[in-house]
DODORO-196008 format. One line per field, with one value per residue (C-alpha): residue in one letter; x, y, z. Coordinates in steps of 0.05 Angstrom, whole numbers. Layout:
BEGIN
resn: c(A	...)
x: c(X	...)
y: c(Y	...)
z: c(Z	...)
This chain:
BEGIN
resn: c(X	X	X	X	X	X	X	X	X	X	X	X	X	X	X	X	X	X	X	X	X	X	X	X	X	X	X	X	X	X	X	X	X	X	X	X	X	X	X	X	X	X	X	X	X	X	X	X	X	X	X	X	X	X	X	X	X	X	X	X	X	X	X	X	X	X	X	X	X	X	X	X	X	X	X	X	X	X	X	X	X	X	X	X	X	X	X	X	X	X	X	X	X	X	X	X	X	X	X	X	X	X	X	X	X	X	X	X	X	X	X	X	X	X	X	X	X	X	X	X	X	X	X	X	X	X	X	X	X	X	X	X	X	X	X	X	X	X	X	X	X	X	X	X	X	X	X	X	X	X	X	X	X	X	X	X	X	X	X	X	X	X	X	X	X	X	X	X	X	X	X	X	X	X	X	X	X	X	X	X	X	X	X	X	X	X	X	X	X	X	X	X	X	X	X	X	X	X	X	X	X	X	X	X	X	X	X	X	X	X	X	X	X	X	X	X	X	X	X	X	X	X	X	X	X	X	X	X	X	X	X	X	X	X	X	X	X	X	X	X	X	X	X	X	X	X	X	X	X	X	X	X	X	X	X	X	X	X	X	X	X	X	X	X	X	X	X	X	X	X	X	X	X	X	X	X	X	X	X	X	X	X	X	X	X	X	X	X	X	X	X	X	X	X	X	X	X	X	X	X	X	X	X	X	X	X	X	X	X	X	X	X	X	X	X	X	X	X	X	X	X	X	X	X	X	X	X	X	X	X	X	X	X	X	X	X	X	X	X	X	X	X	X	X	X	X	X	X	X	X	X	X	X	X	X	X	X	X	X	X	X	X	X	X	X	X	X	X	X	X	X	X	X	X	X	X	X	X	X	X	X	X	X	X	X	X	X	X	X	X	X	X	X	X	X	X	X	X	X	X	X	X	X	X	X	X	X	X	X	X	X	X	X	X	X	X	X	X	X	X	X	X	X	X	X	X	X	X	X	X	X	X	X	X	X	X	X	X	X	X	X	X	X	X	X	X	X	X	X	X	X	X	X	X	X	X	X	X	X	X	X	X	X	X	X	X	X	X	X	X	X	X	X	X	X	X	X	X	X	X	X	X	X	X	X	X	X	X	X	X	X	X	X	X	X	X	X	X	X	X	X	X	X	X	X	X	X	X	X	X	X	X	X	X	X	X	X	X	X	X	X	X	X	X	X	X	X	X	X	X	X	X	X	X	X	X	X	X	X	X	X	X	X	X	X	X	X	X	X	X	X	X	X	X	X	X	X	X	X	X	X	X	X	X	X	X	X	X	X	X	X	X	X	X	X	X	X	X	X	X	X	X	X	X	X	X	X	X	X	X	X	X	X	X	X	X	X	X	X	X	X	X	X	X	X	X	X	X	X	X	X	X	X	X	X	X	X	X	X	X	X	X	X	X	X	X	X	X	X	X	X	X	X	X	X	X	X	X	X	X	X	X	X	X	X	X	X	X	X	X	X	X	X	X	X	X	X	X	X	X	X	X	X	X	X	X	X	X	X	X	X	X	X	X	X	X	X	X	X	X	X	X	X	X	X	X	X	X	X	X	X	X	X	X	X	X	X	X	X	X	X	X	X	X	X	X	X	X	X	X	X	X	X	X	X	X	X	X	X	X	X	X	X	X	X	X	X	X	X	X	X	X	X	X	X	X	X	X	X	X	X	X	X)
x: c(687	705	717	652	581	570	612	681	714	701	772	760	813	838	830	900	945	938	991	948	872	839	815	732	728	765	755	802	847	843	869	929	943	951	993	1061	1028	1033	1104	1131	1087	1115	1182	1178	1139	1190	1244	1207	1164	1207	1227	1160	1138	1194	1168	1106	1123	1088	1141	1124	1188	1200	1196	1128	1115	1094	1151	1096	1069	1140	1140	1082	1115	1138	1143	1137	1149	1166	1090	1062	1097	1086	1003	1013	1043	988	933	967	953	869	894	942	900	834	873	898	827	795	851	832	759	751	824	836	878	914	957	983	933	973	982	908	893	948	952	884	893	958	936	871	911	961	903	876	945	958	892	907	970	933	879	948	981	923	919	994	993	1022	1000	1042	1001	991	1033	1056	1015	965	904	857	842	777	742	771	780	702	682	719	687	618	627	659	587	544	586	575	494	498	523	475	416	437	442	364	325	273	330	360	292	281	350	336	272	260	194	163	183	118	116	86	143	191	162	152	221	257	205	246	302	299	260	328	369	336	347	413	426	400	474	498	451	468	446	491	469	483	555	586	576	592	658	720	735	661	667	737	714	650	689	725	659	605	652	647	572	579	625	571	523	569	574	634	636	678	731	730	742	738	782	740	780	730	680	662	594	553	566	514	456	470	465	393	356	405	377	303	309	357	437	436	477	417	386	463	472	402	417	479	446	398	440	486	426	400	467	470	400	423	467	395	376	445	430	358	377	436	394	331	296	277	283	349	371	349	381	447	434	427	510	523	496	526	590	588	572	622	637	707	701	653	592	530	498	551	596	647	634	642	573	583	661	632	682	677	598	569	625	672	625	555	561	597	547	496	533	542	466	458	506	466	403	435	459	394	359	430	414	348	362	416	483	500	465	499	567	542	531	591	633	593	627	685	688	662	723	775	803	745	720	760	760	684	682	737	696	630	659	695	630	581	633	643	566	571	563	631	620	632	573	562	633	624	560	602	649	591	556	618	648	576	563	633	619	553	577	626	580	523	582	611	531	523	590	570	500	536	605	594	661	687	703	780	775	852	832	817	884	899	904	907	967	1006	966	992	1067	1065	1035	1004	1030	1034	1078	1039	1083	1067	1046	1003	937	866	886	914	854	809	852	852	779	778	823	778	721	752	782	711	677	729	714	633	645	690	643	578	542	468	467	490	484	513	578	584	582	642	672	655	660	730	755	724	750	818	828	793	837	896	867	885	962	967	955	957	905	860	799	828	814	746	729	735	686	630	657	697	625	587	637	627	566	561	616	573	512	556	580	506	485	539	524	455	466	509	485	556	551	618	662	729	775	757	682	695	734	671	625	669	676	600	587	636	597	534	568	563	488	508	527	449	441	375	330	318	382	398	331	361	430	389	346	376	391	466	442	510	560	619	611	675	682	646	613	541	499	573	538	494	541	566	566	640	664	635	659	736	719	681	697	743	799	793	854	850	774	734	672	617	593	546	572	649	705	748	788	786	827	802	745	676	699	652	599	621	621	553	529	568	541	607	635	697	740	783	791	808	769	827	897	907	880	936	994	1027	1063	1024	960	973	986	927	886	914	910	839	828	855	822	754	767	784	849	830	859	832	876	883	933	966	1034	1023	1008	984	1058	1082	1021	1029	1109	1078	1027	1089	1126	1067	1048	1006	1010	979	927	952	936	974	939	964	1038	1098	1102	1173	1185	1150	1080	1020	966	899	849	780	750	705	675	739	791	834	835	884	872	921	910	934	985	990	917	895	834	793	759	697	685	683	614	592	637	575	569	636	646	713	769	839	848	807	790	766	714)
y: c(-1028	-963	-1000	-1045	-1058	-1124	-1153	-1156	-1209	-1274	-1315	-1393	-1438	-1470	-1545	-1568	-1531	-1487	-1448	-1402	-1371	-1353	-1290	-1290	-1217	-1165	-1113	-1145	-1157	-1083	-1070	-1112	-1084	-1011	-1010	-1035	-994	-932	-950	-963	-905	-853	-848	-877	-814	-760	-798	-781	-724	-673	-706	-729	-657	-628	-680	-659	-584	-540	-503	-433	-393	-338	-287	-297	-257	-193	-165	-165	-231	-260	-238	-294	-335	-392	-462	-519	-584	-620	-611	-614	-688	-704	-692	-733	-786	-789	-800	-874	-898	-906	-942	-991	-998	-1016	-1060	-1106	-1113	-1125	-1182	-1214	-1232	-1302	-1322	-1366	-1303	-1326	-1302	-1329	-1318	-1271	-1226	-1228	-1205	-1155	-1117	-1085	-1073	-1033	-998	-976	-946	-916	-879	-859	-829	-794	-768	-735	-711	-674	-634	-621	-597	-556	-508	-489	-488	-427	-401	-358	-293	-297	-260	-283	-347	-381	-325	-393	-458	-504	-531	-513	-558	-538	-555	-623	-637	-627	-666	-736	-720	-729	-790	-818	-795	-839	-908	-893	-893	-956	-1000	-978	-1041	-989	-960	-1027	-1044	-985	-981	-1054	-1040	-973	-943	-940	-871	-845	-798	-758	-761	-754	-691	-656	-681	-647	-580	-579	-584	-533	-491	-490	-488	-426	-390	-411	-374	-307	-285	-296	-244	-171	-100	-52	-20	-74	-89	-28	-53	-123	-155	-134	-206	-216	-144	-161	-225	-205	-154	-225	-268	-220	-190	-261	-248	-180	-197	-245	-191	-142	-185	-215	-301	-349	-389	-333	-262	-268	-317	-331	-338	-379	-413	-406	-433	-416	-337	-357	-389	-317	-264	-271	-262	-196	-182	-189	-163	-107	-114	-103	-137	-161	-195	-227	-253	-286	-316	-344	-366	-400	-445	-458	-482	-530	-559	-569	-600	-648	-672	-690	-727	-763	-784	-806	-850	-877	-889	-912	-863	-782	-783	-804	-767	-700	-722	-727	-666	-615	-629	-632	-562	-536	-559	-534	-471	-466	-395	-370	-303	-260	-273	-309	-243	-220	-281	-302	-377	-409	-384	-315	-332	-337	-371	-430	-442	-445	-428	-487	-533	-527	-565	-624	-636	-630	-680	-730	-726	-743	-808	-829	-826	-870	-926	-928	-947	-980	-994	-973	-904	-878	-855	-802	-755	-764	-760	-706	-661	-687	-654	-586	-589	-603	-546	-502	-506	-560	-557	-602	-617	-672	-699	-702	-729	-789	-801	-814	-860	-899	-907	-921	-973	-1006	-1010	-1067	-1118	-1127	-1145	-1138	-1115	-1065	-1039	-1019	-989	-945	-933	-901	-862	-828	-811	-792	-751	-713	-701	-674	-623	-601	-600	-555	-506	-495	-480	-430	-399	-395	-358	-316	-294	-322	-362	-428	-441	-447	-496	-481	-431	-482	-491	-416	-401	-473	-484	-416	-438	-508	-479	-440	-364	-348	-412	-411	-461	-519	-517	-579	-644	-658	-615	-621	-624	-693	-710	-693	-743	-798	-785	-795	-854	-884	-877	-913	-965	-979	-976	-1021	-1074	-1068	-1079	-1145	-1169	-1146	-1116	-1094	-1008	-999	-918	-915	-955	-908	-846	-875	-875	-812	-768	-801	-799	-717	-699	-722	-690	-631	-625	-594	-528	-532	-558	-510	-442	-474	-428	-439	-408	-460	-519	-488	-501	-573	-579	-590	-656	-672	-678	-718	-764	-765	-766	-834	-862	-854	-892	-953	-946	-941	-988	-1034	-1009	-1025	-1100	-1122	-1155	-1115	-1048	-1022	-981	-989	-930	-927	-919	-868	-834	-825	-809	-756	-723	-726	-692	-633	-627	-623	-571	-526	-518	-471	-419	-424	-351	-325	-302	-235	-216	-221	-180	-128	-139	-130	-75	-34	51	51	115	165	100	99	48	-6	-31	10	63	59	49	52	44	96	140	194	239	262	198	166	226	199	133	116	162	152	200	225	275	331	311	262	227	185	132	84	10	34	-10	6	-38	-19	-64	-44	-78	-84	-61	-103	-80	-2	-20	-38	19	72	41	13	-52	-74	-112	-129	-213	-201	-164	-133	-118	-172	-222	-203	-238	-265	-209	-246	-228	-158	-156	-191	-141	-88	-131	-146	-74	-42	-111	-77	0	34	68	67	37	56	22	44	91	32	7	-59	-91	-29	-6	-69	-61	16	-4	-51	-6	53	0	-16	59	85	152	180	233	303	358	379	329	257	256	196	179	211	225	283	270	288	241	259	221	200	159	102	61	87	63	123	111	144	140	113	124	98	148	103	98	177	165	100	56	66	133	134	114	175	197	205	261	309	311	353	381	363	363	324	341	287	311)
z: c(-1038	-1082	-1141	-1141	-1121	-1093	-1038	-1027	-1076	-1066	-1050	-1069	-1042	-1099	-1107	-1128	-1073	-1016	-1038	-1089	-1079	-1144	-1142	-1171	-1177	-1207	-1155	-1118	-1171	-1180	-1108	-1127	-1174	-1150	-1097	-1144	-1207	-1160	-1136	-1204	-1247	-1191	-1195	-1276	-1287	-1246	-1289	-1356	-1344	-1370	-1431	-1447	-1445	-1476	-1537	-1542	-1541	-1585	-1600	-1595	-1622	-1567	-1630	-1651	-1581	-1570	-1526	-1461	-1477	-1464	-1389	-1383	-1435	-1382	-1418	-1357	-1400	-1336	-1312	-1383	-1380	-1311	-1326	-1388	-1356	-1302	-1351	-1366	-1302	-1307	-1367	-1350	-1288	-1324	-1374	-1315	-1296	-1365	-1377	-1321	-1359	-1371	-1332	-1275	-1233	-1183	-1122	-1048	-1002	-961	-1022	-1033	-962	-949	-1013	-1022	-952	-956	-1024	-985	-933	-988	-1010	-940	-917	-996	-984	-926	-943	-1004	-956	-907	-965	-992	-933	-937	-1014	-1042	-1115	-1151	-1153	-1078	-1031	-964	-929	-970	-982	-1009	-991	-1005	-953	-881	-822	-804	-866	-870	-794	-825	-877	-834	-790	-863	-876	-803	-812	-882	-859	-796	-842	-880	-809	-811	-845	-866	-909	-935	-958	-1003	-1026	-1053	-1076	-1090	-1101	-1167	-1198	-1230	-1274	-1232	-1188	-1242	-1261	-1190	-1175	-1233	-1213	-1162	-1179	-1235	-1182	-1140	-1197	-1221	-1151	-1149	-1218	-1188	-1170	-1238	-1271	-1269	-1302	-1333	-1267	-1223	-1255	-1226	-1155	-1170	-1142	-1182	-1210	-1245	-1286	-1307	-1336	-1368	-1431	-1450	-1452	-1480	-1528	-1568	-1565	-1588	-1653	-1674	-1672	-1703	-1771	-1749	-1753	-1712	-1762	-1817	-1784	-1712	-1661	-1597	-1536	-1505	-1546	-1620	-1625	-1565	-1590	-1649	-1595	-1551	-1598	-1623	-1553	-1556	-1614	-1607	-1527	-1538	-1534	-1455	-1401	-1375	-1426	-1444	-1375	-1363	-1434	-1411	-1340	-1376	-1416	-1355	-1311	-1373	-1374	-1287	-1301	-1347	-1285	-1254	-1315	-1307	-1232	-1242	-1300	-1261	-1201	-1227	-1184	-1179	-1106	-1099	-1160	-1126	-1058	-1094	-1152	-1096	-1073	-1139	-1158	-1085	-1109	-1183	-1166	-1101	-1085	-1098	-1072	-1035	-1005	-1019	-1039	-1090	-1102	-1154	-1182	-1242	-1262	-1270	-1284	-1353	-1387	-1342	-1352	-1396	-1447	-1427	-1387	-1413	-1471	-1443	-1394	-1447	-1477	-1420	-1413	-1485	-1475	-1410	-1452	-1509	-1451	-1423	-1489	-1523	-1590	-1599	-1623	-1685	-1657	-1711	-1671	-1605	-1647	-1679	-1610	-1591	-1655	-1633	-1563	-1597	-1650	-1589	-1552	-1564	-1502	-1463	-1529	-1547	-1478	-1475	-1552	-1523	-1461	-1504	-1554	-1494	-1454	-1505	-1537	-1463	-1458	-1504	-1531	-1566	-1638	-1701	-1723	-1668	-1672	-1739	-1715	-1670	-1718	-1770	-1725	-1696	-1768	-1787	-1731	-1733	-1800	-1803	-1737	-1788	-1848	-1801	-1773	-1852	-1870	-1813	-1821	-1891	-1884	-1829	-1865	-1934	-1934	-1914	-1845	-1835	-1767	-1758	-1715	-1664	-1645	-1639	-1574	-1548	-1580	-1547	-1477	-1475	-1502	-1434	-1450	-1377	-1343	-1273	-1232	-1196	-1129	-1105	-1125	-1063	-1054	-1077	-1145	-1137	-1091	-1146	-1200	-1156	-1156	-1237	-1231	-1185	-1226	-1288	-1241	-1217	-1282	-1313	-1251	-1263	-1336	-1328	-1275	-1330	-1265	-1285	-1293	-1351	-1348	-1276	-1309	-1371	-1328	-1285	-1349	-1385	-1317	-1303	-1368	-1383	-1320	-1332	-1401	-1371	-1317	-1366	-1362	-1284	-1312	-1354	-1301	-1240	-1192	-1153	-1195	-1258	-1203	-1181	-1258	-1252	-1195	-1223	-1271	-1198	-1157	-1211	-1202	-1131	-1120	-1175	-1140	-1067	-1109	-1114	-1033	-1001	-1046	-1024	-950	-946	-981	-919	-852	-820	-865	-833	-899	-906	-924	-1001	-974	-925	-966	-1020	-970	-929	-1006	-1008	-933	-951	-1014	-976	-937	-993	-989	-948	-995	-1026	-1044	-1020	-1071	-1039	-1031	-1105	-1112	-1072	-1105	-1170	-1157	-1092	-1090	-1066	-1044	-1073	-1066	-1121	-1164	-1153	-1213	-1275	-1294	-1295	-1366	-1401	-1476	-1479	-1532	-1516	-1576	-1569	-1546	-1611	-1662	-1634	-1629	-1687	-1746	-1799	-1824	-1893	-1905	-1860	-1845	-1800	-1819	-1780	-1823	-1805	-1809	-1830	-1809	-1747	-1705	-1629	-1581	-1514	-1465	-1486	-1556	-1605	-1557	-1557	-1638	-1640	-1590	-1644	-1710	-1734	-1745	-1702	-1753	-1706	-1699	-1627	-1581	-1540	-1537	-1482	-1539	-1574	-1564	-1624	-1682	-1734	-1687	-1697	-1778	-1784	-1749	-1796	-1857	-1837	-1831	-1893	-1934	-1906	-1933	-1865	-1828	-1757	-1693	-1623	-1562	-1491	-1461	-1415	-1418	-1418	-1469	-1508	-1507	-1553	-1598	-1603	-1628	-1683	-1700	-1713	-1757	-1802	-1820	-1764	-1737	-1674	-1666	-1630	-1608	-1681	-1718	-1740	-1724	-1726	-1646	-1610	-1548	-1511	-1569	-1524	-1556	-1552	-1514	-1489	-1445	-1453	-1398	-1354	-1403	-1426	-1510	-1562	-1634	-1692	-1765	-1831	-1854	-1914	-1923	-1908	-1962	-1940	-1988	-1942	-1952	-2024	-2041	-1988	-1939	-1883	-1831	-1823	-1743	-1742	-1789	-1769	-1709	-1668	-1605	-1554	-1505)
């Protein structure tokens, strides 16, 4: 069965009257259970979805917005409540089970036959309604018939012939033997296993490295997300620290582990984006450590890694060759997802060897992924403490053991981010800043509507739900693996609380972000089925089985999509021969010298100065980067204008920048959102630089401009602040009397 290991449960007549069976195993109980939870949690949950989430609103006033912020200001409490909702049904589910321990259950034998039968075929027919669903699914930003879907009808035919070639092997005795005695994993085995695996691994990565060269010929969707992710990088190295004076959309810790290879390399794209492949493919190799543990051996570990990684790294757009996946969609891995699967390594380790090792260091990693990002932070933090807790054994003593280590562990992440922020800023951390953005996010800034409740999104729940379910049935039943239980647990419960970021913009790139939690699952889930298969004299699955295994053939599928090593040499290295660039221009931050003279200097009166290390503020792409390329410091907390989306965002940029001595803004020429911010900028004192110098803005002003890595840039000075603090103690070199002129 799905939700167990050994055989189906064992139904004892009872003694006293026909009338009853005692059930012996909760995996049966568990199927009873579903079917009526399902039929009462569904329509409970339409009935209180909306004013569950309307509850638990954040309560974003509409006038904190920036006027262009509120066209994707779209609050959905109804989906916010129907997602919270959802997440109670592992729960009650798994509490059923665990009540069971150490009862007599009971039930009519019909009920005990009929039941798991009918919930089994529940989920077959759900199932398929979800992959029906997903091909006609339509997403908001898409025009016309659906333009994606996961997995076509090929794909899914593929995958049933891997899960008919995987209960053909377990009919062969050879196979049932080594399944039930598997061969002893050396360590030499061990080690040429994982070889290859990081061998793969490291090929694999090839498509998410690129040059400033490179870039300009990559697909459209990779350059616009790389000014957003490196520029976090870049404010570190421009002197700028997460939780004092800058606000990280993505991730506010792993900035501090890029920066110094930048810094001893040189500040190139290159040397950023192996930095960041590196970390990504440590964390996808802890998903081998994961397996092996959970397995006992390398072999099958590798078998099942190699889906895993297929999956994880699934190709939204393009081409083998020059693809978009959550790899080089930075923000995704290893921003978001690296440090959670660094982390469920670190809890598999700890379940192996329960016990026998302190756990204020596992809580302590654990508070890092939280203050990194709190969004799958505090998921992964809740899925560690549940699975090391269920790993037992359940006493007094070792709950307080728990307790310790966690509170000792959170606290010394917080004591070792205070100390860095501290070296790096000189001030106290202020870890409100965590909330920032999550809080406007989850209010509904950039929601998208989730159409339909049916599609692979649902597939991919049931798929959590099913883990804990399982999980909860080995732990009532105390089945021997303790690491293969605890990752049902922490990859169900992660994936869940992960899972809002799909809520909350419903796309189809937010659901390719969950992949890699949603095949780690799987594949665990299809340990437990072959094992089961290859322990029977009549090895035939029933629909929860195929089920897993048809999830584990389409994820085989996506070997496929293995990106040959010599084409991302020749991605890497090729002469386009005279081809535009699609997407950049090529070498962007070597500075031009009248591009920096706008950019960069400082107003003093009816002069302009260039002074190294003086505070600006530009709000355009690549803008800490452009900082540091020009020899200034960007004192802007936001790297963008499209970071800023609250008023209070905007007067702290300007506070920020007048606290630090200087009187420049630099934004694009674009009317959205630059418009907004321009508006602001007019109310607080700003002026705009002409052709007649620095003027108030009215209709028919001619601004001047420059250009910048293709991004059209005006400049906006301090008319109450003509005479910087900055250029006081030396004013630096004099690049142009008022006016001046852009190149």
């Amino acid at each position: 069965m799905l939700m167990g290991e050994q055989d189906a449960a064992t139904v004892v007549a009872d003694t006293t009257s026909r009338d009853v069976v005692a059930l012996d195993d909760g995996k049966t109980a568990a199927w009873i259970v579903a079917l009526p939870l399902a039929l009462l949690a569904v329509p409970l949950i339409a009935l209180l979805a909306k004013p569950v989430g309307t509850l638990l609103d954040p309560q974003v006033k509409t006038t904190e917005l920036l006027p262009w912020a509120l066209r994707y200001f779209r609050p959905k409490p109804g989906e916010q409540g129907l997602y919270l909702l959802s997440l109670a049904v592992p729960v009650v589910l798994s509490v059923a089970v665990l009540a069971a321990t150490g009862r007599i259950v009971t039930a009519p034998p019909r009920v005990a036959r009929v039941l798991p039968l009918l919930a089994k075929m529940a989920l077959g027919l759900v199932l398929v309604a979800c992959v029906v669903a997903q091909y006609h699914l339509h997403y908001e930003w898409t025009q016309g018939p659906p333009s994606y879907r996961f997995f076509a009808p090929a794909t899914l035919i593929a995958g049933a012939l891997v899960a008919a070639a995987i209960v053909a092997a377990t009919r062969s005795s050879a196979v049932r033997r080594q399944i039930a005695v598997p061969a002893r994993d050396s360590r030499a085995l061990r080690i040429g296993a994982l070889m290859l695996a990081a061998s793969i691994t490291a090929v694999w990565m090839l498509h998410a490295i690129q040059t400033d060269s490179s870039v300009a010929w990559a697909s459209g969707a990779v350059v616009a997300h790389l000014p957003y992710t490196s520029d976090e990088t870049f404010a570190v190295i421009n002197g700028l620290s997460p939780f004092v004076d800058s606000s990280p959309l993505y991730a506010t810790l792993w900035p501090y582990v890029a920066a110094p290879p930048l810094v001893a390399f040189g500040k190139t794209l290159l040397v950023f984006t192996i930095t960041m492949s590196t970390i990504t493919a440590l964390a996808l190799l802890a998903a081998f450590g994961i397996l092996r543990r959970a397995t006992g051996s390398s072999v099958s570990a590798l078998l099942l890694y190699l889906p895993f990684l297929a999956t994880s790294l699934f190709i939204f757009a393009g081409h083998p060759a020059n693809s978009l996946t959550p790899a080089n969609s930075l923000a995704d891995f290893p921003l978001r997802y690296a440090g959670p699967l660094l982390l469920a390594w670190l809890t598999a380790r700890e379940l192996d060897q329960p016990r026998q090792r302190a756990l204020w260091p596992l809580f302590t990693a654990a508070g890092l992924v939280l203050l990194n990002n709190v969004g799958v932070g505090l998921p992964a933090l809740g899925a560690t403490l549940v699975a090391v807790a269920a790993s037992g054994p359940w006493t007094r003593r070792s709950s307080l053991a728990l307790a310790r280590g966690a509170a000792s562990g959170l606290l010394l992440a917080i004591a070792a981010v205070t100390l860095v922020t501290l070296a790096h800023a000189g001030e106290l951390p202020r870890f409100g800043q965590l909330s920032e953005f999550s809080r406007l996010y989850l209010a509904g800034y950039g929601a998208t509507p989730l159409h339909s409740v049916l599609g692979l999104h649902l597939a991919i729940y049931l798929t959590y739900v099913a883990a804990i379910a399982t999980a909860a049935v080995r732990v009532r039943g105390r089945a021997a693996g303790r690491v293969l239980t605890g990752m049902l647990l922490w990859n169900g419960i992660f994936g869940l609380g992960a899972l809002s970021y799909f809520v909350a913009e419903s796309g189809p790139l937010w659901l390719l972000a969950s992949f890699s939690t949603w095949a780690l699952t799987v594949m665990l889930l299809t340990v437990l089925v072959v094992r089961r298969l290859a322990s029977r004299a009549a090895p035939w699955p029933d629909l929860a089985d195929l089920a897993v295994l048809l999830g584990a053939g389409v994820m085989v599928c996506s070997l496929a999509q293995f990106p040959t090593p010599w084409s991302q040499i020749e991605r890497l290295t090729a002469d386009h021969r005279g081809t535009q660039p699609v997407a950049a221009e090529v070498e962007p931050f070597v500075p031009d010298p009248k591009a920096r003279s706008f950019v960069a200097s400082l107003a003093d009166g009816r002069r302009f100065y260039l002074k190294r290390g003086a505070p600006v503020a530009l709000l355009f792409e690549n803008s800490h980067r452009v900082a540091d390329a020009y020899g200034v410091v960007n004192v802007s907390p936001y790297a963008n204008t499209y970071e800023i989306i609250a008023r209070a965002s905007l007067r702290r940029v300007v506070d920020t920048l007048r606290r630090a001595g200087g009187n420049t803004v630099v934004t694009p020429l674009i009317q959205e959102p630059a418009s907004d911010v321009n508006a602001t900028l007019i109310s607080l004192g700003f002026g705009i630089l002409t052709a007649k110098g620095i003027v108030k803005v009215t209709a028919g002003v001619n601004a001047t401009t420059t250009t910048v890595r293709g991004q059209t840039l005006v400049k906006w000075v301090d008319r109450r602040n003509l005479h910087p603090r900055a250029l006081r103690n030396g004013r630096g070199t004099l690049v142009a009397r008022m006016p001046l002129r852009a190149g």
